[in-house]
DRENDO-1510 file (C-alpha; in Angstrom, 1 decimal, always signed):
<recs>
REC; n; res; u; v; w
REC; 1; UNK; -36.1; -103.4; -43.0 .
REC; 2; UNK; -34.4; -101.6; -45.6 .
REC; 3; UNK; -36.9; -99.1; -46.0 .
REC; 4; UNK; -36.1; -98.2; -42.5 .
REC; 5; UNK; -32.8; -97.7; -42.6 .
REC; 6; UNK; -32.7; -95.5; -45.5 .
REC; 7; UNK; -35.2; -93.3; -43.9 .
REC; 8; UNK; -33.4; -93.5; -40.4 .
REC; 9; UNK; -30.1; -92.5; -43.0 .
REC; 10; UNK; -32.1; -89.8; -44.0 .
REC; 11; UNK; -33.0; -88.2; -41.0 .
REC; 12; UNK; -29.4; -88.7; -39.8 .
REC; 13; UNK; -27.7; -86.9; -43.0 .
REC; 14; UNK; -30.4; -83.9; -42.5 .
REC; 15; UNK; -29.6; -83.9; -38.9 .
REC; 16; UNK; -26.0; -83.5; -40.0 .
REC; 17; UNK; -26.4; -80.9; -42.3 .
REC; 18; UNK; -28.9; -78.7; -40.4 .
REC; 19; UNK; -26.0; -78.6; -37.5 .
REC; 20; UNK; -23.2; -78.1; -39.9 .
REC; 21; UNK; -25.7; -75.2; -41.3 .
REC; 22; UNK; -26.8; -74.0; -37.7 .
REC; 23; UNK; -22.5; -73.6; -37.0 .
REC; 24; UNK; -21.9; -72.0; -40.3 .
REC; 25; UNK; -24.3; -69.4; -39.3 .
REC; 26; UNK; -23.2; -69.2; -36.0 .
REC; 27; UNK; -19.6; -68.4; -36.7 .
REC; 28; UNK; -20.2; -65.4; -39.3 .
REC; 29; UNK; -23.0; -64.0; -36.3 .
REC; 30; UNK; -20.9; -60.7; -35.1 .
REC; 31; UNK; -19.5; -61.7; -31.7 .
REC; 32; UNK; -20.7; -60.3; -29.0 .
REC; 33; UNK; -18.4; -57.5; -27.3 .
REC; 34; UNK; -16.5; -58.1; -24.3 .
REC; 35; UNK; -16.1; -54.4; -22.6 .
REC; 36; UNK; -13.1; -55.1; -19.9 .
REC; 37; UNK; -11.4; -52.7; -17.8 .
REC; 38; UNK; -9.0; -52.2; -14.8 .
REC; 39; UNK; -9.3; -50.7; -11.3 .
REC; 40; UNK; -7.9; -47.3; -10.0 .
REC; 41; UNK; -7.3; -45.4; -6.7 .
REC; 42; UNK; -6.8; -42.4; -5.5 .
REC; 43; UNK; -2.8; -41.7; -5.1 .
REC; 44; UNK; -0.8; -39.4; -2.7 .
REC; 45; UNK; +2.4; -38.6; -2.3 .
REC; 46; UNK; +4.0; -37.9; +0.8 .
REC; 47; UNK; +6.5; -35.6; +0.6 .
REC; 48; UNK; +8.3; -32.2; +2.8 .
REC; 49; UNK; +8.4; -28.8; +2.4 .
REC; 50; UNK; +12.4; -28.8; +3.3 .
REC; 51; UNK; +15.7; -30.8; +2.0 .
REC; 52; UNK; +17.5; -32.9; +3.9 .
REC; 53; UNK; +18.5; -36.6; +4.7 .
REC; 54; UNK; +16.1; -39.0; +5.6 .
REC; 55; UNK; +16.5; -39.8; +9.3 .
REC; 56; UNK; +13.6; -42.8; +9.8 .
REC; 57; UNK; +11.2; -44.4; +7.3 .
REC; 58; UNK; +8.6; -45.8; +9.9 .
REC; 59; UNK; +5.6; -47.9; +7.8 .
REC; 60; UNK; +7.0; -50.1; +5.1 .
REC; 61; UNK; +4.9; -51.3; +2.1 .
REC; 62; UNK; +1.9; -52.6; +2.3 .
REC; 63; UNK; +1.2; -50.6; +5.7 .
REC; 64; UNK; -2.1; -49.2; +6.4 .
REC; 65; UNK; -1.8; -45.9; +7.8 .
REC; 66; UNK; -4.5; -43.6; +9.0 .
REC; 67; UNK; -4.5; -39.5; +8.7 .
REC; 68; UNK; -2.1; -37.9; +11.1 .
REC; 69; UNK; +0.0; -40.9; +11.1 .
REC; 70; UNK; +4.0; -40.0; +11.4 .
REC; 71; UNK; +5.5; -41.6; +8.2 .
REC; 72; UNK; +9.3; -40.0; +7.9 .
REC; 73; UNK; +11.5; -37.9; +9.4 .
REC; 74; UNK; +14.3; -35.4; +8.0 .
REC; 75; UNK; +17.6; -34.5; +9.9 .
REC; 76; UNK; +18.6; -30.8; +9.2 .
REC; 77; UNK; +21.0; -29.4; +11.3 .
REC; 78; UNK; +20.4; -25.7; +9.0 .
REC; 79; UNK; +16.9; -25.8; +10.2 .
REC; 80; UNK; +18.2; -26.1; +13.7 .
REC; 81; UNK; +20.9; -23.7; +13.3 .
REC; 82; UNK; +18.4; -21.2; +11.6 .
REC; 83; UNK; +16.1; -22.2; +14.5 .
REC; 84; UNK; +18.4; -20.6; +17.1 .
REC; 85; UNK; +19.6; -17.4; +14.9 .
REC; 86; UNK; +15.8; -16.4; +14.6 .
REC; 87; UNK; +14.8; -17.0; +18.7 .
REC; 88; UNK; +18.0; -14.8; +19.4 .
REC; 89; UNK; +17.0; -12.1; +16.5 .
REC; 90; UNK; +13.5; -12.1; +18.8 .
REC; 91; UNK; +14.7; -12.0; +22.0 .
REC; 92; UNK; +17.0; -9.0; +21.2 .
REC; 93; UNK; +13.9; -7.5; +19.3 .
REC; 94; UNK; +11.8; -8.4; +22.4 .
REC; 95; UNK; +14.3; -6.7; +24.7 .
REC; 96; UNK; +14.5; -3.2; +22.9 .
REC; 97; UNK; +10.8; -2.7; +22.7 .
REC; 98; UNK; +10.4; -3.6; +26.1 .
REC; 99; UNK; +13.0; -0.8; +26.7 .
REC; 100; UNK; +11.5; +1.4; +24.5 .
REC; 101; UNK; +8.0; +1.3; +26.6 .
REC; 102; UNK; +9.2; +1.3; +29.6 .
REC; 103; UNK; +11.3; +4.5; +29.1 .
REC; 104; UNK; +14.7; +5.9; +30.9 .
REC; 105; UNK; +16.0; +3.6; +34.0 .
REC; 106; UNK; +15.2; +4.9; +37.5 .
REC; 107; UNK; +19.3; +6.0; +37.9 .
REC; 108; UNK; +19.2; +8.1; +34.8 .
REC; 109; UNK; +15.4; +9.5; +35.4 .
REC; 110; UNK; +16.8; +10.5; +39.2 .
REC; 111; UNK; +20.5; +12.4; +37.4 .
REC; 112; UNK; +18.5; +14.3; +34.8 .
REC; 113; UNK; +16.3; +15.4; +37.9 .
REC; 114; UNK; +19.6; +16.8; +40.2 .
REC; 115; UNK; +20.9; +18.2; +37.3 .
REC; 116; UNK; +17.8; +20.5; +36.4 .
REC; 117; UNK; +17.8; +21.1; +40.3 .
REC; 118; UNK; +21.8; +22.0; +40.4 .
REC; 119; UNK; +20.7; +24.3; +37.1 .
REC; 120; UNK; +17.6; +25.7; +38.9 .
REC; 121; UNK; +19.5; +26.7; +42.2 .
REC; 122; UNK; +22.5; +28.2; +40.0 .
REC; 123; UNK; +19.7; +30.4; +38.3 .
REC; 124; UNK; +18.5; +31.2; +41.8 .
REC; 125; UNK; +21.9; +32.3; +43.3 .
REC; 126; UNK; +22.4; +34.5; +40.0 .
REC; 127; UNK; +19.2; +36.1; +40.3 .
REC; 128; UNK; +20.0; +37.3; +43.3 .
REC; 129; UNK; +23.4; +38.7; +42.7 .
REC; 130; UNK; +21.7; +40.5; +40.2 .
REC; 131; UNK; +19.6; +42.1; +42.2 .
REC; 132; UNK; +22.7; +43.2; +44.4 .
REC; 133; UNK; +24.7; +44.1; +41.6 .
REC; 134; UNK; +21.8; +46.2; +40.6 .
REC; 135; UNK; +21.7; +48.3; +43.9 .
REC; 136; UNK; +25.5; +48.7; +43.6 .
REC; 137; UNK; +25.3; +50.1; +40.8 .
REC; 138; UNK; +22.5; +52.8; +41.0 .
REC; 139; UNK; +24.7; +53.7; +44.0 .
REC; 140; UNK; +27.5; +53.9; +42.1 .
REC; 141; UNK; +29.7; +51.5; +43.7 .
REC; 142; UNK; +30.2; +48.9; +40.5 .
REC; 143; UNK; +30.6; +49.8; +36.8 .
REC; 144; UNK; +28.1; +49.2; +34.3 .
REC; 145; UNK; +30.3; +46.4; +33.0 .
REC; 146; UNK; +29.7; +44.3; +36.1 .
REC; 147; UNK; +26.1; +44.8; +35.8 .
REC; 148; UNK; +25.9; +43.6; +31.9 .
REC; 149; UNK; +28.2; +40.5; +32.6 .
REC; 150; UNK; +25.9; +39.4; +35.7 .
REC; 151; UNK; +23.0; +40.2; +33.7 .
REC; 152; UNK; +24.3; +37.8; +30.8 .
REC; 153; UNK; +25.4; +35.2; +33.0 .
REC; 154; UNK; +21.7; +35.2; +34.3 .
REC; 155; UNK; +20.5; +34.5; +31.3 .
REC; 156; UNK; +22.7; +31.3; +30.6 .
REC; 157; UNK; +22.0; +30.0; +33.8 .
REC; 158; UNK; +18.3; +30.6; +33.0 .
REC; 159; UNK; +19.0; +28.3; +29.4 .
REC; 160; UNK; +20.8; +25.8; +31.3 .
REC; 161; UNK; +18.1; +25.1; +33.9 .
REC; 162; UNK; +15.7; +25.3; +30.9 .
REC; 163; UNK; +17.9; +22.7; +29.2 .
REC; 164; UNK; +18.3; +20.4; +32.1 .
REC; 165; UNK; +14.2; +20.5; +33.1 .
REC; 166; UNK; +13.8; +19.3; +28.8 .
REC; 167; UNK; +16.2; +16.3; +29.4 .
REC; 168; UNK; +14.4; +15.4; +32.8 .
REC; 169; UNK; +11.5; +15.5; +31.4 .
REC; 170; UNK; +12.7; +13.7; +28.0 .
REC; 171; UNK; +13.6; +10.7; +30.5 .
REC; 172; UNK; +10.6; +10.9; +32.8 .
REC; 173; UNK; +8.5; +10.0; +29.3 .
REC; 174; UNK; +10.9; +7.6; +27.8 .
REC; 175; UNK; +10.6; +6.9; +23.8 .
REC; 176; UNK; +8.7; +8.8; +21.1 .
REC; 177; UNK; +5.4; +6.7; +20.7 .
REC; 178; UNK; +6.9; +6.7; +16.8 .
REC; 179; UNK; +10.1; +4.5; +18.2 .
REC; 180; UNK; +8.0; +2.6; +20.4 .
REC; 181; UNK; +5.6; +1.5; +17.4 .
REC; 182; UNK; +8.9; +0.7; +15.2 .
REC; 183; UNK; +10.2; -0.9; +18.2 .
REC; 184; UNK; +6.9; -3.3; +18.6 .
REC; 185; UNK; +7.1; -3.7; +14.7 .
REC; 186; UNK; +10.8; -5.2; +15.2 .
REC; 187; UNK; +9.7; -7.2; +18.0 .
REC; 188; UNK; +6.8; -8.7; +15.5 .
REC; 189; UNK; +8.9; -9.2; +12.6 .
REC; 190; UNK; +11.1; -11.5; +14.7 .
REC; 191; UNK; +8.5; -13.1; +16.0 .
REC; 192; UNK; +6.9; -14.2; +12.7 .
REC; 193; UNK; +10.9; -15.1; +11.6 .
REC; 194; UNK; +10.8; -17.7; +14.2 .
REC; 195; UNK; +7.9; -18.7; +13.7 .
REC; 196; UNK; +8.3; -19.4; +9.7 .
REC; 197; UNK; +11.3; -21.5; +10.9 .
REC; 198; UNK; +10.0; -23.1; +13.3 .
REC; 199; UNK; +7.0; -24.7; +11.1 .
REC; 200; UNK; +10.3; -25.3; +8.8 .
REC; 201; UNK; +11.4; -27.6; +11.1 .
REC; 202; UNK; +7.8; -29.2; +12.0 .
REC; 203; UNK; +7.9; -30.3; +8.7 .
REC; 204; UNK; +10.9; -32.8; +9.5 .
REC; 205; UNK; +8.2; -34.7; +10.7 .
REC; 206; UNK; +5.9; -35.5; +8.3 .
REC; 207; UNK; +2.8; -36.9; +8.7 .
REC; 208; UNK; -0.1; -38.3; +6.4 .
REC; 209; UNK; -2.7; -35.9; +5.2 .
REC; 210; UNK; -5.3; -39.0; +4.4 .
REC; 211; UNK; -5.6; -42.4; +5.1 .
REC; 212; UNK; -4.6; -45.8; +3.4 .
REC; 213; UNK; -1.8; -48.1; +2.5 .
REC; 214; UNK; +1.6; -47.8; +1.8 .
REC; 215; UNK; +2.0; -48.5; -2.1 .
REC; 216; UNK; +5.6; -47.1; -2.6 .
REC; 217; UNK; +9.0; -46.1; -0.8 .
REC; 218; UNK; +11.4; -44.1; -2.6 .
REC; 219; UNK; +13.7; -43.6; -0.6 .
REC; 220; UNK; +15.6; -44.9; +2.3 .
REC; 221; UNK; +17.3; -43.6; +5.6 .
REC; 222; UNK; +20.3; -41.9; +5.1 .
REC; 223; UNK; +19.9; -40.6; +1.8 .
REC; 224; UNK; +19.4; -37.3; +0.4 .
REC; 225; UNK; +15.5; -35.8; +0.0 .
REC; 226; UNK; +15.2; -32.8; -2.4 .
REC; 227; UNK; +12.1; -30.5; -1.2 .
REC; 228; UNK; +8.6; -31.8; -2.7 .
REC; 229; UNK; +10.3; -35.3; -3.3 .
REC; 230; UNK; +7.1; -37.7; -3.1 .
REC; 231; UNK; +8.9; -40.4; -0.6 .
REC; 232; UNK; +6.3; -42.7; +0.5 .
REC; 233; UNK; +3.5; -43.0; -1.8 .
REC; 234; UNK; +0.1; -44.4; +0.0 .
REC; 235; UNK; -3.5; -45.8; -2.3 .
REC; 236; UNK; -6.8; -44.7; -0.8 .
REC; 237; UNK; -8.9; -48.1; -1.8 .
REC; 238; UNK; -11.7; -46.4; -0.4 .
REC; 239; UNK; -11.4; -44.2; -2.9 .
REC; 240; UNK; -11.5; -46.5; -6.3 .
REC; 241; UNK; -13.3; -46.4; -9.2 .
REC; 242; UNK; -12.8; -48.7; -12.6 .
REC; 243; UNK; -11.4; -47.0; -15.8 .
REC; 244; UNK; -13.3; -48.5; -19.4 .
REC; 245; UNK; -12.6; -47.6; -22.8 .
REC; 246; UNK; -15.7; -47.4; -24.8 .
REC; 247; UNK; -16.3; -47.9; -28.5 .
REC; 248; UNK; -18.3; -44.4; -29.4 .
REC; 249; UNK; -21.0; -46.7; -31.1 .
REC; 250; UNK; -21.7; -48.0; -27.4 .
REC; 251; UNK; -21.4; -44.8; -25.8 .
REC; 252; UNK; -24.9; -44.1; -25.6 .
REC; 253; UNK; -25.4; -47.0; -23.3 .
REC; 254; UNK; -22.7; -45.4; -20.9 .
REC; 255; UNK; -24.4; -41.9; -19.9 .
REC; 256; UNK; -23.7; -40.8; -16.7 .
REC; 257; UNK; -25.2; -41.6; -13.6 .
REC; 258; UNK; -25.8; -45.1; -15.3 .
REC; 259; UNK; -25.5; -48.2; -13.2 .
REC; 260; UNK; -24.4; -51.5; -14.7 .
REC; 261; UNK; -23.1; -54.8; -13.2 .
REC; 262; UNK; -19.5; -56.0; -13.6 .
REC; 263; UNK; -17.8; -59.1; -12.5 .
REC; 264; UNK; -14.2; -59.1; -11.0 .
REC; 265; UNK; -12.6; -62.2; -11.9 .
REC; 266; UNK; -10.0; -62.0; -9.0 .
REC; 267; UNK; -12.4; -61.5; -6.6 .
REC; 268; UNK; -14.8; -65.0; -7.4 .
REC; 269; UNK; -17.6; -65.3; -9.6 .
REC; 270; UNK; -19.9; -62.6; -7.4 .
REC; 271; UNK; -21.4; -59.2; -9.3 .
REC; 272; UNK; -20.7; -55.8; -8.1 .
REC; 273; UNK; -23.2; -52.9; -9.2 .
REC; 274; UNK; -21.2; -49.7; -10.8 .
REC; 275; UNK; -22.0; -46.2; -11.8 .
REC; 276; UNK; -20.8; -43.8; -14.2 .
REC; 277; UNK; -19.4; -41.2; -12.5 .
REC; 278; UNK; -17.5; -39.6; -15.4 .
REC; 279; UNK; -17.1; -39.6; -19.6 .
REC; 280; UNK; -14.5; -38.1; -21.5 .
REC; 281; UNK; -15.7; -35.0; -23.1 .
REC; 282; UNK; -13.3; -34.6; -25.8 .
REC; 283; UNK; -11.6; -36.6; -28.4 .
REC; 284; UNK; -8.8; -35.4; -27.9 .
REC; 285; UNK; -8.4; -37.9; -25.0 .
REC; 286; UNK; -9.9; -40.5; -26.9 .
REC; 287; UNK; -7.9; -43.8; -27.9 .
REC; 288; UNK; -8.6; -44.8; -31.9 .
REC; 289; UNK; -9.5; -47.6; -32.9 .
REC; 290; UNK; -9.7; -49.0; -36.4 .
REC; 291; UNK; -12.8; -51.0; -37.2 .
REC; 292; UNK; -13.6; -53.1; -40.5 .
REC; 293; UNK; -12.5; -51.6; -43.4 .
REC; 294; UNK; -15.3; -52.1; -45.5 .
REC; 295; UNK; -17.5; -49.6; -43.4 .
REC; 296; UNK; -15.4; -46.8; -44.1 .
REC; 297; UNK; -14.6; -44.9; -40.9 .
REC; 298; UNK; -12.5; -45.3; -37.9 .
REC; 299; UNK; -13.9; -45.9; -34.4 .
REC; 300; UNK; -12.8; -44.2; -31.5 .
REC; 301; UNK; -13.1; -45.1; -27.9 .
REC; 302; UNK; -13.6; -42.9; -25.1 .
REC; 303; UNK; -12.5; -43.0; -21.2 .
REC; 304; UNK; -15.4; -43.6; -18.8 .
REC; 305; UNK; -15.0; -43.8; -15.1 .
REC; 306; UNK; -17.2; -45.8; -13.0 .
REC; 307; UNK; -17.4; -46.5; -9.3 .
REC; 308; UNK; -19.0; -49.6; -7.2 .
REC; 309; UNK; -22.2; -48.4; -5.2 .
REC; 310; UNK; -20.8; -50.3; -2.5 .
REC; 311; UNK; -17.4; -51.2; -1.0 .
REC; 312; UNK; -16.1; -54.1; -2.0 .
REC; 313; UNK; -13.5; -56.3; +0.2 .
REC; 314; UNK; -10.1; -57.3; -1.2 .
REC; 315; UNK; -10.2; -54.5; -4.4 .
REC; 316; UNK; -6.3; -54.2; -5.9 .
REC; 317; UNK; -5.8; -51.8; -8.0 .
REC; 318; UNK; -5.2; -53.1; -11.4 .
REC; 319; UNK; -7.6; -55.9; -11.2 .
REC; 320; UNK; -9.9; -56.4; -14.5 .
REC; 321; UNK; -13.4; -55.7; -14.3 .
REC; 322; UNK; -15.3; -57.3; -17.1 .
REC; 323; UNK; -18.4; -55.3; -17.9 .
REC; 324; UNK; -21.4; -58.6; -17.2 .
REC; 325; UNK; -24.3; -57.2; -19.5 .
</recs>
């Protein structure tokens, strides 16, 4: 009997001392890394083109909004009052070229005409007085004086008809084709004035160039919006990807285009499959790390971005994402 229980003593002492032994080594075994890391998303900012105050805010956070959506609205009554200087700058512009094209009005086209006929009949009546004046004076019956004077006043009254049948014809053709192109240009110009503003104003209504949710409002109705202000701010979750820092010893295991599987503690116990869609290619973007002193070097770590092969319901950004092999 005593034989037995010294050997059962035995075997429970070695027992003891092979699992005190078995921890022992256990606890100076290098611990196995635990890579972890946080979700991102794709940000916009939703901003205008213009200052002004904010007239309506119209999603709140947490909104979902979809591309095209209106999200704010700006009151400027300068934009208006710009607005209306530049549709009057085109409608005079507008109203001069069309004048310019058409020509002369009918009433002043029809006075030029009677006064090259009054001109042309006064040339007629002198020509033939001074055909009588002529004849008188080869008979002798008028001085040479009277024949000169009628003679010169032909010739005036030859300049004048002349003159008149120009400005007929000057108002029969309207504007030089140069005034009517720099008339056309003006009209242009104004045009493209009123159109600049009137995007200008568009742009008090601004809408979302993408889809997703409403992550931030900066600023509220009534107050004041410089231009390029991001007011609402809106996450694209379809557009996430999870950010890792990577010890370069590991980095080999990280190439790109490398899938792995993670687990998301916030989102249950389930695996998601992720691929490497990006590595930092310089240290300079790097985060250092110092590692045991006794192998003589620091160790850096490097940004890598991966993203999940497929979507994955109820992703937040910021969540951890724990790297399962």
């Amino acid at each position: 009997m005593r034989t037995i229980k010294t050997l059962f003593f035995i075997l429970f002492a070695t027992a003891g001392v092979g699992w005190l032994c078995y921890n022992f080594w256990l606890a100076y075994q290098p611990i196995a890394p635990v890579i972890q890391g946080q979700i991102e998303a794709r940000q916009y900012s939703i901003s205008s083109k213009v200052p002004g105050r904010i007239d309506q805010i119209l999603v709140k956070k947490g909104d979902s909004v979809q591309k095209g959506q209106l999200i704010f609205t700006i009151y400027s009554p300068e934009i208006e009052a710009k607005l209306e200087q530049a549709k009057a700058g085109e409608d005079a512009a507008k109203a001069m070229s069309e004048q310019a094209h058409k020509g002369s009005r009918d009433q002043e086209i029809a006075i030029a005409r009677d006064k090259w006929q009054q001109a042309k009949a006064a040339t007629e009546l002198l020509e033939k007085t001074s055909k009588r004046i002529e004849n008188l004076f080869i008979g002798g019956v008028v001085a040479e004086q009277k024949m000169d004077e009628t003679r010169t006043k032909l010739k005036a009254a030859r300049l004048t008809e002349n003159a008149a049948l120009q400005l007929y014809k000057m108002a029969k053709e309207g504007a030089r084709e140069g005034t009517k192109k720099a008339a056309a240009g003006k009209a242009r110009m104004a045009a493209g004035a009123v159109a600049e503003v009137e995007a200008y104003a568009a742009d008090t209504r601004v809408k979302s160039w993408h889809s997703g949710e409403v992550s931030q409002i900066l600023l509220q109705s009534g107050e004041l919006a410089p231009q390029g202000f991001p007011v609402v701010t809106i996450l694209d979750m379809a557009d996430s990807w999870a950010v890792f820092h990577i010890r370069e010893d590991m980095l080999s295991n990280f190439k790109k285009d490398r899938e792995f599987q993670v687990h998301i503690p916030a989102l249950g116990k389930s695996r998601h499959t992720f691929k490497v869609d990006y590595v930092a290619v310089m240290g300079d973007f790097a985060i250092w790390r110092a590692t045991n002193s006794s192998k003589g070097f620091d160790m850096r770590t490097f940004e890598i971005e991966a993203r999940p092969l497929q979507p994955i319901d109820n992703l937040r950004v910021g969540m951890s994402v724990i790297i399962a092999d």
